[in-house]
DOPA-897105 format. One line per 5 residues: for each residue x, y, z of N, C-alpha, C, O. Coordinates in Angstrom, 2 decimals, always signed. Last residue first. Layout:
<nodes>
X Y Z X Y Z X Y Z X Y Z ~ ...
</nodes>
This chain:
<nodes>
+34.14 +22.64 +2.70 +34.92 +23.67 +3.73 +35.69 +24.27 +3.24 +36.34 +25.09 +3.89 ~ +31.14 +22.08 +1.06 +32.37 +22.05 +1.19 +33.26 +22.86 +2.20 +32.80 +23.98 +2.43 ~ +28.47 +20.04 +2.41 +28.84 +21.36 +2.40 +30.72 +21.35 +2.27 +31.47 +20.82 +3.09 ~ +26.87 +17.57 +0.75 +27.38 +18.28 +1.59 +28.73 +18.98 +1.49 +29.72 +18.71 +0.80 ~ +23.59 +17.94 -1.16 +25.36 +17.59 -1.39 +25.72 +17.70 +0.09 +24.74 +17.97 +0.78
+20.55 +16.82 +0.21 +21.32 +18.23 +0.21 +22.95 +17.65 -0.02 +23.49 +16.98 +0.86 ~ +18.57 +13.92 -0.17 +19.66 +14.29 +0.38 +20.79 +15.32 +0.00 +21.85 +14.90 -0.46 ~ +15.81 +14.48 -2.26 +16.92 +13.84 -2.11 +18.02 +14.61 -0.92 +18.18 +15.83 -0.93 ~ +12.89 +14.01 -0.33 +13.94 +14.62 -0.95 +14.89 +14.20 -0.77 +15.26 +13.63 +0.26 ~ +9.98 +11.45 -0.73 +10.99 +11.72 +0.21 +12.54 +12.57 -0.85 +13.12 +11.99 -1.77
+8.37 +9.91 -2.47 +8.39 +11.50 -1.58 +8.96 +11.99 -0.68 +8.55 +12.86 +0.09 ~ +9.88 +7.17 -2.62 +9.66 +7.99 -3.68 +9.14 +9.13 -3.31 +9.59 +9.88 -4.18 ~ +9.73 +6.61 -0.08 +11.05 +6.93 -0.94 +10.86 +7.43 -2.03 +11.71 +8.19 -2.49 ~ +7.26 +6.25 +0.20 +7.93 +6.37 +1.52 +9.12 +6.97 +0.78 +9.46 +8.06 +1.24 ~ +6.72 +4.43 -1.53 +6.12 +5.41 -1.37 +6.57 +6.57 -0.95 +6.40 +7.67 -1.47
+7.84 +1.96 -0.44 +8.66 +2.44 -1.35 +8.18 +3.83 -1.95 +8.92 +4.42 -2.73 ~ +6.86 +1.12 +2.43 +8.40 +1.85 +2.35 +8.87 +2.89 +0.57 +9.62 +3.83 +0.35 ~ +4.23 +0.58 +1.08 +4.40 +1.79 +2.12 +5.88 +2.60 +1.86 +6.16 +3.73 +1.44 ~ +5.39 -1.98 -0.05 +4.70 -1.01 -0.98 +4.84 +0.51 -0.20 +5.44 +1.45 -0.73 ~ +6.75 -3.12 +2.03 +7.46 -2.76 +1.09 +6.83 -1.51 +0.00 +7.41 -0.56 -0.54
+4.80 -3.21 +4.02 +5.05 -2.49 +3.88 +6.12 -1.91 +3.06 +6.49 -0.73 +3.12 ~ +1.50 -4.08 +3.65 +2.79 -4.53 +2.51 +3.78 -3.70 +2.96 +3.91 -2.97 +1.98 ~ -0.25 -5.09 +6.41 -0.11 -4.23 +5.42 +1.17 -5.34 +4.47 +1.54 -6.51 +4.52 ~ -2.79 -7.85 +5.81 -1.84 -7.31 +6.53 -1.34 -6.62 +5.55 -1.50 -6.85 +4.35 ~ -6.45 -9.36 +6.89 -5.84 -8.73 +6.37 -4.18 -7.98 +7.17 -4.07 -7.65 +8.35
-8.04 -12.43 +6.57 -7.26 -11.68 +7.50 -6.48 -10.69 +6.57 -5.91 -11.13 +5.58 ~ -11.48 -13.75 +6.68 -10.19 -12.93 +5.79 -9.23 -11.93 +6.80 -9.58 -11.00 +7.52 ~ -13.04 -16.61 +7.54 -13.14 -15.24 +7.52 -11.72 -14.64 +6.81 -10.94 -15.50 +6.42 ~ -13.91 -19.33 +7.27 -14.99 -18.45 +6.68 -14.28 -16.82 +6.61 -14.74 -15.95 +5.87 ~ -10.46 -20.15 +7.26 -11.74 -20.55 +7.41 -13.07 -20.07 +6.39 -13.22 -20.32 +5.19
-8.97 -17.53 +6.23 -8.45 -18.83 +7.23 -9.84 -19.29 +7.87 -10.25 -18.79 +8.92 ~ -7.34 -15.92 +3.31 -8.64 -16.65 +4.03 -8.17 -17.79 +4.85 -7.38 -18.68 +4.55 ~ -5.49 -13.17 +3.24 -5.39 -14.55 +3.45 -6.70 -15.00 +4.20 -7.07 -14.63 +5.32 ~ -4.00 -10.50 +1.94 -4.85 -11.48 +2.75 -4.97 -12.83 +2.81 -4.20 -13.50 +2.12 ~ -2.14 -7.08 +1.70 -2.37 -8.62 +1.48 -3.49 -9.15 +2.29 -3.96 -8.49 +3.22
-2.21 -3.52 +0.41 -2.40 -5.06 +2.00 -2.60 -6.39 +1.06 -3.13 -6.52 -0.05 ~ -1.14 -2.84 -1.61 -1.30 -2.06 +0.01 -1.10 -2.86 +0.97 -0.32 -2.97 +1.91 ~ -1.71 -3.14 -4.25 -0.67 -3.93 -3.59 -0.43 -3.03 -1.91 +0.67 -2.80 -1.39 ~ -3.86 -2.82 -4.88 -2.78 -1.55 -5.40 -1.55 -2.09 -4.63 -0.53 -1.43 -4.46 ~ -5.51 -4.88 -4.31 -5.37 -4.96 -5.98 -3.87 -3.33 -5.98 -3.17 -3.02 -6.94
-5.87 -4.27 -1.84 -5.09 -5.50 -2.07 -4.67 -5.54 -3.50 -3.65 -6.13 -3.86 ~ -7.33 -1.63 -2.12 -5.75 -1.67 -1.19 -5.53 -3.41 -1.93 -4.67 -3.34 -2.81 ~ -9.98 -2.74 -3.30 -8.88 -1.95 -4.17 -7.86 -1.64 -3.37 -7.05 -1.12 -4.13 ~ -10.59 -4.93 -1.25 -10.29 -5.39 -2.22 -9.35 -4.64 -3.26 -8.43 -5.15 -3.90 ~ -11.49 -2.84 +0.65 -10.14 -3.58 +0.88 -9.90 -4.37 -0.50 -8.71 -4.37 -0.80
-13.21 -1.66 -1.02 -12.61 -1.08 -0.33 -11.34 -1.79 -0.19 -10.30 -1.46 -0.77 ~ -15.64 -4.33 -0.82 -14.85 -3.73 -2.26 -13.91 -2.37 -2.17 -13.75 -1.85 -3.27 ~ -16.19 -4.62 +1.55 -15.28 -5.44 +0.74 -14.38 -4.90 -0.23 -13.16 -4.90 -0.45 ~ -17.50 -2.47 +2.38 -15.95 -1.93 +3.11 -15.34 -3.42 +2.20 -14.11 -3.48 +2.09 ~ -19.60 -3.25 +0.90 -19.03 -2.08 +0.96 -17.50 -1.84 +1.04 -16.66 -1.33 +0.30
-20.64 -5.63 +2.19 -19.89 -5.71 +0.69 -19.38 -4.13 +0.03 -18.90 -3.96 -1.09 ~ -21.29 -4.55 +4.59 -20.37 -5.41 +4.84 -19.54 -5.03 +3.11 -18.46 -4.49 +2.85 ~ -21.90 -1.11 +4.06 -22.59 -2.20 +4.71 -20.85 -3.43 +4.42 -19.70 -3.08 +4.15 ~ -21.14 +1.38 +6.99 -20.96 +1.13 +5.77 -21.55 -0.55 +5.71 -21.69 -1.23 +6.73 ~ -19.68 +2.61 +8.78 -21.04 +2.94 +8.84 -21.49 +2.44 +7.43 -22.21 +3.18 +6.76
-17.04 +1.03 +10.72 -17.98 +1.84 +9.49 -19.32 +1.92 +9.55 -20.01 +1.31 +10.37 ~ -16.28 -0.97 +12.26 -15.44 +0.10 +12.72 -15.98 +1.17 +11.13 -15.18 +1.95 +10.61 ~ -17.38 -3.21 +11.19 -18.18 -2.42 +12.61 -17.74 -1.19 +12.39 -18.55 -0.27 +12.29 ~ -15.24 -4.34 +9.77 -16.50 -3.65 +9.12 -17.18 -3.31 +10.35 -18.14 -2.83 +9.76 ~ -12.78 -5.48 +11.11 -12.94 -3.99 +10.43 -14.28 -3.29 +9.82 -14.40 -2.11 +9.49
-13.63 -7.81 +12.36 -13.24 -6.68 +13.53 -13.38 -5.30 +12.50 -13.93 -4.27 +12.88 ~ -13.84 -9.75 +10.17 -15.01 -9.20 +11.02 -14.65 -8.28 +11.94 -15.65 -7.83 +12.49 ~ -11.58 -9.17 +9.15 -12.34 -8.55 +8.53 -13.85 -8.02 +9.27 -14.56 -7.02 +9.23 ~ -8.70 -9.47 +11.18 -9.71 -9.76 +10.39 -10.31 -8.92 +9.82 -9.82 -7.80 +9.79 ~ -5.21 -8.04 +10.48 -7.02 -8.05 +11.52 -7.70 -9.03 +10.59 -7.31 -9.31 +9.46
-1.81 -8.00 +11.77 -3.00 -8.21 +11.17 -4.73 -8.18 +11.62 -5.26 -8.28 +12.73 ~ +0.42 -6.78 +13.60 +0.29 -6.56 +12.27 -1.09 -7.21 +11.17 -1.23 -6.86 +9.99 ~ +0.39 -7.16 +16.21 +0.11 -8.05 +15.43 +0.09 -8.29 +14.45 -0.12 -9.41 +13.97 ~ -2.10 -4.44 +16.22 -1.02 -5.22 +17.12 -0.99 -6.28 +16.35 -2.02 -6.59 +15.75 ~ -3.10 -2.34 +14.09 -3.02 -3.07 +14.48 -2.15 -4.42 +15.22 -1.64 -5.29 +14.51
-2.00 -0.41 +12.01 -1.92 +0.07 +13.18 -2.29 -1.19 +14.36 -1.80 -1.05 +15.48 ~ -3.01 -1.07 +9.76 -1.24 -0.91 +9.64 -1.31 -0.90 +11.16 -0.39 -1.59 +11.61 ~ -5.63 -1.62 +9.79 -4.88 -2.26 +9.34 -3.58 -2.14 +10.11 -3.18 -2.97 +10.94 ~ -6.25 +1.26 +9.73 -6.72 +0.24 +10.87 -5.74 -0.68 +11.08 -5.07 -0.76 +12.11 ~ -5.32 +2.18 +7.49 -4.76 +3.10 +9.16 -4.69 +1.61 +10.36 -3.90 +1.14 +11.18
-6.65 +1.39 +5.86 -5.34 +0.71 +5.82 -4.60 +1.34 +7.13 -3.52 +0.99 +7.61 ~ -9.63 +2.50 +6.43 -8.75 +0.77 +6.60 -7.67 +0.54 +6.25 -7.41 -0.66 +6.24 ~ -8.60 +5.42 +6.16 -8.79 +4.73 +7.48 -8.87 +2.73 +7.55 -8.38 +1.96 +8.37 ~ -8.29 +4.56 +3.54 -7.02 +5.35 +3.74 -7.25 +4.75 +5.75 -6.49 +4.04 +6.42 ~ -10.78 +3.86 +2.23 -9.60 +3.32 +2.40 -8.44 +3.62 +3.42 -7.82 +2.73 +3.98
-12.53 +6.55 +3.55 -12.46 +4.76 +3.87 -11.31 +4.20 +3.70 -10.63 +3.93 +4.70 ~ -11.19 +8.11 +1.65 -11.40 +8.27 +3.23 -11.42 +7.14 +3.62 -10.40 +6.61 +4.05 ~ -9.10 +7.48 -1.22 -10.02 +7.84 -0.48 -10.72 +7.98 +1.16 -9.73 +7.57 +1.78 ~ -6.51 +7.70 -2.10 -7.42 +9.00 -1.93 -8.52 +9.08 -1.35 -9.05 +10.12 -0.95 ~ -5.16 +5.28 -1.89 -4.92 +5.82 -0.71 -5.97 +7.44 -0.60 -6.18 +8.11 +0.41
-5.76 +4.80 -4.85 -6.38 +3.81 -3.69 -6.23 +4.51 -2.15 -7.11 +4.31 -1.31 ~ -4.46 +6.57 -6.00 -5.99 +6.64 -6.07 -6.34 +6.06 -4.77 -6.99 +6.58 -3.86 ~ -1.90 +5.65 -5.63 -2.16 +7.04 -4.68 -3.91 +6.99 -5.05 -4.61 +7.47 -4.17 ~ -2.15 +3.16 -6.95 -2.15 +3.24 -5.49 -2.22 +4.23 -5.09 -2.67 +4.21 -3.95 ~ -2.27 +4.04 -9.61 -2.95 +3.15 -8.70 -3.29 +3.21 -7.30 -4.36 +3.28 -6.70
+0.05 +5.53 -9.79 -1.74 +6.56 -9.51 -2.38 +5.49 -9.25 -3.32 +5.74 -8.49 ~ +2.10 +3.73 -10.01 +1.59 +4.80 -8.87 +0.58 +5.42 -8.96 +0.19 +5.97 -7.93 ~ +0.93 +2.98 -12.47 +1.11 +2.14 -11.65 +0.91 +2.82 -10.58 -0.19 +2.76 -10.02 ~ +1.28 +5.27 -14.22 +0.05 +4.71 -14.45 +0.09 +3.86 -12.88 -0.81 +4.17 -12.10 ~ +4.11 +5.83 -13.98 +3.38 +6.76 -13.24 +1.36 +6.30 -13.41 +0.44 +6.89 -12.85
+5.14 +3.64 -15.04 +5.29 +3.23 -13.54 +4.15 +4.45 -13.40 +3.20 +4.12 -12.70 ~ +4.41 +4.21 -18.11 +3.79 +2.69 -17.34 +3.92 +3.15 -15.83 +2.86 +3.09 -15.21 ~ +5.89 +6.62 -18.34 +4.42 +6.71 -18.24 +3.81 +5.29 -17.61 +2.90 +5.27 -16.77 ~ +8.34 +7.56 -15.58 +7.81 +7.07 -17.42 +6.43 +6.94 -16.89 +5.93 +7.04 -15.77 ~ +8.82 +11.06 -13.85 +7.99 +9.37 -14.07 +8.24 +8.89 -15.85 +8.29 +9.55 -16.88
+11.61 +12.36 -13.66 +10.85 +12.40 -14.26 +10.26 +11.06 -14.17 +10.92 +10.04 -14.36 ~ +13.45 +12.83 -10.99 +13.80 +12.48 -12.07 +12.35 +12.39 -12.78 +11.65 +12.31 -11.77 ~ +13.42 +13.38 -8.39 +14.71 +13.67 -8.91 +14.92 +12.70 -10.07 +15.91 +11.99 -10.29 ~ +11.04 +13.40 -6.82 +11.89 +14.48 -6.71 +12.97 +14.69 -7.60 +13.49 +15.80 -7.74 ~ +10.33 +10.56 -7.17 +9.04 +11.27 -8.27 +10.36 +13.30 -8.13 +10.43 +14.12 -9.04
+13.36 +8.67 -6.85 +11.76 +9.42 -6.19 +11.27 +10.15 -7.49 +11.82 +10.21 -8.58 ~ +14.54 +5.85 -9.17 +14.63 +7.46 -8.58 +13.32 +7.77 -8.27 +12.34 +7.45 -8.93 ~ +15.30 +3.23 -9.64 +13.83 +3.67 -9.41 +14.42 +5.60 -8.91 +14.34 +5.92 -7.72 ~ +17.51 +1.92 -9.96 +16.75 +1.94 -10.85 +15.65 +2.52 -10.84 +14.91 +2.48 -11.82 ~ +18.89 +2.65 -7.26 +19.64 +2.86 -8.33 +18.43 +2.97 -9.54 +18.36 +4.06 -10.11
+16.64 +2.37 -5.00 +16.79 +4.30 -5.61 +18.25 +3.67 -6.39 +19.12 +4.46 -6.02 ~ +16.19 -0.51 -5.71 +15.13 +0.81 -6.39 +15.62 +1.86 -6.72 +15.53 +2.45 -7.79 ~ +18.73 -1.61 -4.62 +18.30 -1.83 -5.82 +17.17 -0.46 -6.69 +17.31 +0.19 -7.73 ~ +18.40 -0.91 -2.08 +19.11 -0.18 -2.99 +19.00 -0.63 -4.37 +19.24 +0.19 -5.26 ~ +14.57 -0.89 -1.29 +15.98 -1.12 -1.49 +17.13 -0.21 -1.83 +16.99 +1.01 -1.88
+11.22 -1.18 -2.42 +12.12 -0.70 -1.79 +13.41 -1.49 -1.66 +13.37 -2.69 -1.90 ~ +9.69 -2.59 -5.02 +9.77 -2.59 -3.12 +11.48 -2.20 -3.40 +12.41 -2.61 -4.09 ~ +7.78 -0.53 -7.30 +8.90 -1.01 -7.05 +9.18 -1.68 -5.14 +8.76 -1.02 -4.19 ~ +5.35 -0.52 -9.50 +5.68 -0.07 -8.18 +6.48 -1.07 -7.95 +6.22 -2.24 -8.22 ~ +4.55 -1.13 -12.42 +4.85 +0.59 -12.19 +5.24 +0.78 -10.43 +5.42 +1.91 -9.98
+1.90 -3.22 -11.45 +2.80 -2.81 -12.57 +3.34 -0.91 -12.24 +2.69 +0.10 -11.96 ~ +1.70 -3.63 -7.82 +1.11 -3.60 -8.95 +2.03 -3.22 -9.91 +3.10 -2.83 -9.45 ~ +2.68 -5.40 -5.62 +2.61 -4.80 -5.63 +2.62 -4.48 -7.38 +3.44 -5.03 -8.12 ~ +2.04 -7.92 -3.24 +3.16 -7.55 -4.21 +2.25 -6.26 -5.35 +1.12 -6.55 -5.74 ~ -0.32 -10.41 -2.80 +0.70 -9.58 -1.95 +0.91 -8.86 -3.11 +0.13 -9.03 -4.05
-2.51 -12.81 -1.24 -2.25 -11.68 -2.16 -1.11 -10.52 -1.62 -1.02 -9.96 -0.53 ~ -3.61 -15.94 -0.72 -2.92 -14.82 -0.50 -2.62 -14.03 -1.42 -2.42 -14.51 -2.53 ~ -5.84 -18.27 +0.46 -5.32 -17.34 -0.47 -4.69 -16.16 +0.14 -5.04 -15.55 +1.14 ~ -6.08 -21.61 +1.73 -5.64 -20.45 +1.89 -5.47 -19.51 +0.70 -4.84 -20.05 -0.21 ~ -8.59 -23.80 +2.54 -7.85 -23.24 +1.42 -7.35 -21.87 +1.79 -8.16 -21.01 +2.15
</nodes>
């Protein structure tokens, strides 16, 4: 049985031109309150140390994916530890997974990344009249 999880929580947009028409960065326009509930999802999820180094692991991995048994060594932490870790990146729409047997493969989102990525990112300076 395969499961997968992807996409990205209430209040977070994937990236495009579609977004910066309907989505303006957090730089150049004021949050509503549902999306800025949505983004503190995920900036929570990225606050913490653990997380932030399993989604490093994660993103950084050849292949774009890992298991699970390769990421819990890489802690000092017990197994159902670093679960409930990756479980809040998959619930903030960070990483996806997919069970392939007994074990869980995890991969980033990077639509969620990209759209992060655009929403702290300044808007582009007019350019300069002559």
């Amino acid at each position: 049985m395969s499961h997968q999880s992807a996409g990205a929580p209430a209040g977070v947009h994937a990236p495009g031109a579609a977004t910066a028409a309907c989505c303006p960065g957090l730089l150049t326009a004021p949050l509503g309150e549902d999306r800025a509930a949505g983004l503190a999802r995920v900036f929570k999820a990225l606050g913490d140390p653990v997380r932030l180094r399993l989604l490093s692991l994660i993103a950084s991995r050849p292949g774009g994916e890992v298991c699970v048994c390769d990421l819990t060594p890489a802690f000092d932490l017990s197994q159902p530890t670093v679960s409930h870790h990756l479980r809040l990146l998959r619930e903030s729409g960070l990483i996806a997974s997919e069970r392939r047997g007994t074990w869980v493969y995890y991969r980033l989102v990077p639509e969620t990344t990209d759209h992060l990525a655009h929403l702290l990112t300044r808007p582009a300076p007019p350019p300069r009249q002559a």
